[in-house]
N, C-alpha and C positions, 0 to 999 in steps of 0.2 A: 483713704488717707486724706484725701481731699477736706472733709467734713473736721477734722481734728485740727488740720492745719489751719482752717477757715476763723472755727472757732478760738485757735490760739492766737490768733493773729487781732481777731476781733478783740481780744479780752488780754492785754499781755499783763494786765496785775493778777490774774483770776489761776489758781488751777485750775488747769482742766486733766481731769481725771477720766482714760479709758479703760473700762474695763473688759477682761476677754476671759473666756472659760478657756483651761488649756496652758496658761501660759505658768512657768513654774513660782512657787513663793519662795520667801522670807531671801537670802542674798545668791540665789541664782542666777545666772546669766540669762539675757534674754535670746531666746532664737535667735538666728543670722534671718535676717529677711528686709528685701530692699525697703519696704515700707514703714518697718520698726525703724531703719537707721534715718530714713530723711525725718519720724516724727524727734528722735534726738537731738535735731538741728531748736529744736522750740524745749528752752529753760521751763516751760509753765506747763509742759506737756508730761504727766504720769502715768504708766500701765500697771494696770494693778490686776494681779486674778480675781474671778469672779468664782466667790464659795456660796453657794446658793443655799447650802444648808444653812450653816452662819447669815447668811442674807434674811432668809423667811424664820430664821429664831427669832419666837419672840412675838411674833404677828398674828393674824389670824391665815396665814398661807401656810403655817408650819404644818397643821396638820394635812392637810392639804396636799402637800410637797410630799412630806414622809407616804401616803397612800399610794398618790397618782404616779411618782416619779418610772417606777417598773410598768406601768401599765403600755400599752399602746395606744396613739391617737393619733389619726390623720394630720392635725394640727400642733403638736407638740413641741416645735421650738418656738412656733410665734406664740403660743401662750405662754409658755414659761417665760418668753422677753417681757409681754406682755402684766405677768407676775413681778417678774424682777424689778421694770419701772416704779410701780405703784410702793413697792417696798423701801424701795431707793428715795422718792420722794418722802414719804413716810418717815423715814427712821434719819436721813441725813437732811431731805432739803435741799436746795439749789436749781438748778437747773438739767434738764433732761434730756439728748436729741438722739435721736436715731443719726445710723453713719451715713446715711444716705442724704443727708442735709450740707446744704454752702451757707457759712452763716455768712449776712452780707452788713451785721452792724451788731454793736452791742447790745446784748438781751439784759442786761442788769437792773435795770428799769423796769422790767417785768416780773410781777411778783402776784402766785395763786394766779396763774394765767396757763390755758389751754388755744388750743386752735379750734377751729370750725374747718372740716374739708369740705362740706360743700351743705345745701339749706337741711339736711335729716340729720348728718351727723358729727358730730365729734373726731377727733384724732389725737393718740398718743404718742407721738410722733418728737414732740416736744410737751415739755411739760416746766412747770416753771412752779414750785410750791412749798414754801415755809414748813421748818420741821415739824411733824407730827401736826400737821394741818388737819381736819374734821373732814373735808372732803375726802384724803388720800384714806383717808380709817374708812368712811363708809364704802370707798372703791373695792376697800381690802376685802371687807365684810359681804360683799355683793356678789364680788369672784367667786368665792365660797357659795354664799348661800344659792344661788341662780348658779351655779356651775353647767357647763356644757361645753366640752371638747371637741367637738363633731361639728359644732357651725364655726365657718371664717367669721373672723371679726366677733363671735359675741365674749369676748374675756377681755376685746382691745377696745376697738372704736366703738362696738355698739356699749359696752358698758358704762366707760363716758359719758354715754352721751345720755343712757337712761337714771344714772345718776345725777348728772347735772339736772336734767327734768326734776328729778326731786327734790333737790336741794334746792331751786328754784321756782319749785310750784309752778311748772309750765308743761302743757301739752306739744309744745313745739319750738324750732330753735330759732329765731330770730338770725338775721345775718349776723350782726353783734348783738351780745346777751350781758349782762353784769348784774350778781345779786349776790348777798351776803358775804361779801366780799372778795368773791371768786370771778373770773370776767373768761369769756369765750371769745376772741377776736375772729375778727372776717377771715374767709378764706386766703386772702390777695395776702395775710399779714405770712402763713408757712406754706398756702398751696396754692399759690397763684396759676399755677397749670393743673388742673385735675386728674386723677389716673388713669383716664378713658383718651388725655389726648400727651402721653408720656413721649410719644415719637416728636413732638416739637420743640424738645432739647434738641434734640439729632438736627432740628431744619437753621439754616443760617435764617440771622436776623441781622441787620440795622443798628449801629449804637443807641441814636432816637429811639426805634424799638423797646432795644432792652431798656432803657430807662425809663422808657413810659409803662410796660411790663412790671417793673421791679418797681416802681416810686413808693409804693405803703408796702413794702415787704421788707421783713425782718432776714427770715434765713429763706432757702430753696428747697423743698424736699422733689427729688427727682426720681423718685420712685425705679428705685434700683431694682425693686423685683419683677417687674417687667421690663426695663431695659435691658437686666443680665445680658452679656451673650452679643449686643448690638454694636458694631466696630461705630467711634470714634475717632476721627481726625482730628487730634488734637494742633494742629495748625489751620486749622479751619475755622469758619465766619458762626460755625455752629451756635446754637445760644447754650448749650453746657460748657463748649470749649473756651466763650470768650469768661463764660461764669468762672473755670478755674484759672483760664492766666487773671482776671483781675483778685478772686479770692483767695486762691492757694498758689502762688506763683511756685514755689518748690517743688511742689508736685506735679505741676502741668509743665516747667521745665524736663521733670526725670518721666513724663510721659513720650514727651517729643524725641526723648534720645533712647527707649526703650520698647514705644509702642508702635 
């Protein structure tokens, strides 16, 4: 809840729109769930269901979807996530974050903008790109044609990343890259901590710290799927906890009286 709040807060002209598989359509009630009712508390915040068929109508993932969806794969929700971003930038536009992100300033400035997580590769993680952009077509077209379910990362980051190579006639990534009017910004700008050293959310820092940490970053991805599971003190000097009282104060309140 964190990442929604973060980014509502960031952007209060802007919908922000979450979307979740599960949740019921057209004038249903939503679930009772402590989470649903604080993102309530933010006018600019929408849940919308996520129809995946209706999502990939229309693209080159539809057939795609319609084959693979009954099959098995090791990898099967991160690629279909992985699917749905690229379609979503595609067909609507705007802006893209995974929930595991603190946005810590307004992204609206950023336009045909991706990250770099570290010098080989890309990340979708965030995605920022104009409707029906040339880049998210050839991402679409890639998925498909090079498909392979069975390796982590090649439908998400490595695809990225070996698209952008093309689209840029480059053997390799530069820390920042910019060419046909697509730009790849530094690590420091979404992944200022890498996902080899994720336990130092968890370590207390310094305000000095954190602001010399954060000074060229945008939002925080804090790589939820290795922290799963890791107790949090949310009254604590921790560098995640001081990131939710100053980003998502509402949520890091209903942590402290719940967690």
């Amino acid at each position: 809840m964190c990442s929604v709040e973060s980014a509502a807060r960031a952007h209060p002209e802007s919908r922000v729109m979450v979307l979740m598989k599960g949740l019921p359509g057209g004038n249903a009630s939503l679930p009772r769930h402590l989470g649903l009712s604080l993102l309530g508390c933010f006018p600019n915040v929408h849940l919308l269901p996520l129809d995946l068929e209706e999502l990939f109508r229309d693209t080159p993932l539809a057939a795609w979807y319609a084959t693979r969806r009954h099959r098995w794969e090791p990898y099967a929700l991160p690629v279909l996530s992985d699917a749905s971003r690229i379609a979503l930038m595609w067909k609507f536009g705007g802006i893209y974050l995974d929930t595991d992100f603190i946005v810590l300033r307004n992204l609206q400035n950023l336009t045909n903008t991706l990250g770099t997580q570290s010098r080989y590769v890309l990340n979708g993680a965030f995605l920022a790109f104009d409707r029906r952009h040339e880049f998210m077509a050839l991402c679409m077209r890639d998925f498909v044609a090079h498909y392979n379910g069975w390796i982590w990362g090649h439908q998400g980051p490595q695809l990225l990343t070996r698209v952008f190579k093309k689209w840029c006639s480059i053997r390799s990534l530069d820390d920042s890259h910019a060419c046909r009017g697509v730009t790849a910004l530094p690590s420091e700008a979404f992944y200022p901590i890498p996902w080899q050293d994720w336990r130092r959310y968890f370590q207390e820092v310094s305000p000095e710290e954190l602001q010399r940490l954060l000074k060229a970053t945008y939002a925080v991805h804090v790589w939820n799927k290795k922290s799963q599971g890791t107790r949090l003190e949310a009254t604590s000097r921790a560098l995640l906890a001081q990131l939710q009282a100053r980003y998502c104060p509402t949520t890091h309140e209903a942590m402290k009286m719940y967690l």
